[in-house]
C-alpha positions in Angstrom: 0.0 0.0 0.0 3.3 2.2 0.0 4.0 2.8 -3.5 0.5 3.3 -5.6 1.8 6.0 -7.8 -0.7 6.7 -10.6 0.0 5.3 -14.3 0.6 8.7 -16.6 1.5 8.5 -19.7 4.1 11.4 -19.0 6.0 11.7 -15.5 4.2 14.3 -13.3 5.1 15.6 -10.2 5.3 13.0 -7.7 3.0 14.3 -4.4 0.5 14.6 -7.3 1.0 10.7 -8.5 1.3 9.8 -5.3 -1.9 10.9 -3.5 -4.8 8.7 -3.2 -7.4 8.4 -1.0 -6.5 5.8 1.7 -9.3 4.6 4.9 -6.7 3.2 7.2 -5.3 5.6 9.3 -2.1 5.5 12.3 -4.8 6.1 15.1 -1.4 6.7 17.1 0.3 9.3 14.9 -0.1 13.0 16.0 0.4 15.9 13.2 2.5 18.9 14.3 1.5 22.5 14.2 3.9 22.6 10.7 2.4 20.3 9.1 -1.5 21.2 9.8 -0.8 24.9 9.2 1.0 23.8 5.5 -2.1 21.9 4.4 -4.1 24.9 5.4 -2.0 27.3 4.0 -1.7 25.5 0.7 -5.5 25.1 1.2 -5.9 28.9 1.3 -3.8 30.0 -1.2 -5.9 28.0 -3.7 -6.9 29.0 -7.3 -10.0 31.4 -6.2 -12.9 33.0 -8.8 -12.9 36.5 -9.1 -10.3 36.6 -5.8 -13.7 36.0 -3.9 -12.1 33.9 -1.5 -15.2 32.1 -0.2 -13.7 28.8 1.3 -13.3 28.4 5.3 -12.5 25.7 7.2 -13.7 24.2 11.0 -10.4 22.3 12.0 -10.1 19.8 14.5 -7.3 18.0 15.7 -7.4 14.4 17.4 -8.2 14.7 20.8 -10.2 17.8 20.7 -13.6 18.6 21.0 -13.9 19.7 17.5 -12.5 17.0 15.8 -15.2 14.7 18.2 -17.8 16.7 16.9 -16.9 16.1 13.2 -16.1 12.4 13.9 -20.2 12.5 15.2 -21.7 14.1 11.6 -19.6 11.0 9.2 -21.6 8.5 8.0 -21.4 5.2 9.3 -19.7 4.0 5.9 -16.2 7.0 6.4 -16.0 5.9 10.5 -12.3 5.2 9.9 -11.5 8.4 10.1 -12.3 8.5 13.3 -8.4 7.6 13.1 -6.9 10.6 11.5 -4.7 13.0 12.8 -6.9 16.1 11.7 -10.4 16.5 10.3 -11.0 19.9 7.7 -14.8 20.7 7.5 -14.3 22.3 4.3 -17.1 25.0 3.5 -18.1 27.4 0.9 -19.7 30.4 1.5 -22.4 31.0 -1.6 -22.1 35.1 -1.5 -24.5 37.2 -2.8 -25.6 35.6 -6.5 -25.7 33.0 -8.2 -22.5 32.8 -9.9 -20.6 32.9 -6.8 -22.2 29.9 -5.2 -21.7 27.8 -8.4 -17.7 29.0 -8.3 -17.6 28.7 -4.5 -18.0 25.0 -4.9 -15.2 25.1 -7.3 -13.0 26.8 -5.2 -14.0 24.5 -2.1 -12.3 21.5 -4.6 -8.9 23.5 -5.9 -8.7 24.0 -1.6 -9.2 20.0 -1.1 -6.9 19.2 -3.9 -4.2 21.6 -2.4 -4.4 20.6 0.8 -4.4 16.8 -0.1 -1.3 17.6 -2.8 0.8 19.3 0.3 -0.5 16.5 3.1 1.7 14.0 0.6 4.4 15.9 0.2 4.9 16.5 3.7 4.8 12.4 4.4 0.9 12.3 5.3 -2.0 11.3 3.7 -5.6 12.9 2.9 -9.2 11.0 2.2 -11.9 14.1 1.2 -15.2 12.5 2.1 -18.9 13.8 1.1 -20.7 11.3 3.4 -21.3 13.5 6.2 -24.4 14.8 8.3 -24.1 18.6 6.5 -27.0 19.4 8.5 -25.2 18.3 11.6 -22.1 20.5 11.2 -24.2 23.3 10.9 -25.6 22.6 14.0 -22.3 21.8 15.7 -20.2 24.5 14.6 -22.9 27.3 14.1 -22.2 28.2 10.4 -23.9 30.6 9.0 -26.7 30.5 6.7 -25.4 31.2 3.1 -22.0 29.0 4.0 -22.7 25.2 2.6 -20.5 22.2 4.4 -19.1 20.6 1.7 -17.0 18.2 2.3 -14.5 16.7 5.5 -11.1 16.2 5.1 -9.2 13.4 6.9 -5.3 14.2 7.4 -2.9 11.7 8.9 -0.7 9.3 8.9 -1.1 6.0 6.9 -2.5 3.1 8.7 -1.1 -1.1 8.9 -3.1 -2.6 6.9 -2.7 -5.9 8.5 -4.4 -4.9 11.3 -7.2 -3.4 9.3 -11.0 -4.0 8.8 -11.4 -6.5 5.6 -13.8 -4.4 4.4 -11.4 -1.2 4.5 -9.0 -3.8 2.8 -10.3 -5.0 0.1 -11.4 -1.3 -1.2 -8.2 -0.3 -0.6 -6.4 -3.0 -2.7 -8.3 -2.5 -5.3 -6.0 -1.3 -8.3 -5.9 2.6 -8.9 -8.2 3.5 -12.2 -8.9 6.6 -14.4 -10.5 6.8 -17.4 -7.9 7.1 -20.5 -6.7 10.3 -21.4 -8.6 10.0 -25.1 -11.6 10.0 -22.8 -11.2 12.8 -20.8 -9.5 15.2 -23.4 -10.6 17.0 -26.4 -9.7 19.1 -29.2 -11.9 20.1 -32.2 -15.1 18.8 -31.0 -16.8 17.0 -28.2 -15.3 13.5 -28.3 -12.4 13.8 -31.2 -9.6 12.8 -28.8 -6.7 15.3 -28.3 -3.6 14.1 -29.1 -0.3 16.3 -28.3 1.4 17.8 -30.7 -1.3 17.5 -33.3 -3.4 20.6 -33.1 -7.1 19.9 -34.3 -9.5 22.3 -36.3 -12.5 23.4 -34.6 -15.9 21.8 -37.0 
């Protein structure tokens, strides 16, 4: 479970290959203050629409009363990360119209994908989950109407795997997929495959 560095078809950096999305956690690993702060300040200095800045975060650490409270809004199904070091209530505050709460959700995912890029390059590793009680954290934390909980982040340490559930196993052995680049990328038209170094007329 070590080494699951993501098949590209051209090298790319490696805290980028390298992050996945593990559920087996070191429930006896502690992240320092460094460490939390960089995944926040990476988080934070995300790619934001219109510099609207609309992403803020309810942070608990293992231990404390906040991170208990954000263990108590996961769905049964994300209970392993009852084991992480840290949990990130991510939220996006919606603003004013309409196209700043569609873009606030954007920038809520650039934050996630920061944070998760610098957890791995600092050693740790990150599992963004949606099943959540949203509803819950609202409650718990008092956030403001207008703000939408959108996701929790687990940061730690990873877990032995030998002394994890099967069920949390067997997910996690599973080989890592994406869809091919020829599926993913266009050029031209919807569909026509882009393929580098051969620009494609627009039809």
């Amino acid at each position: 479970m070590t080494n699951r560095l993501a098949d590209t078809r051209v090298p790319i950096h490696e805290p980028i290959a390298a992050r996945w999305s593990p559920r087996a956690f070191d429930p006896d690993a502690t992240i320092t203050t460094e460490q939390l702060t960089a995944v926040l300040e990476a988080a934070r200095w995300a790619a934001t629409w219109g510099a609207r800045q609309p992403v803020r975060f309810v942070v608990g650490v293992r231990g404390d009363e906040t991170f208990d409270a954000l263990v108590a809004t996961l769905k049964r199904g994300n209970s392993y990360a009852a084991a992480a070091s840290a949990l990130l209530l991510v939220c996006a505050d919606e603003g004013p119209d309409e196209n700043t709460a569609f873009y606030s959700a954007v920038d809520a995912g650039a934050a996630i994908a920061n944070a998760s890029v610098e957890a791995v390059a600092r050693g740790l590793v990150a599992h963004p989950m949606a099943g959540f009680d949203a509803d819950a954290a609202r409650g718990a934390f008092d956030v403001p109407a207008g703000v939408r909980p959108v996701a929790v982040l687990a940061v730690g340490a990873l877990g032995d795997y030998s002394t994890a559930d099967a069920a949390v196993l067997e997910r996690d052995s599973k080989p890592r997929q994406r869809l091919p680049l020829e599926q993913v990328a266009f050029a031209g038209r919807w569909g026509s495959a882009f393929t580098a170094g051969t620009p494609a007329a627009a039809t």
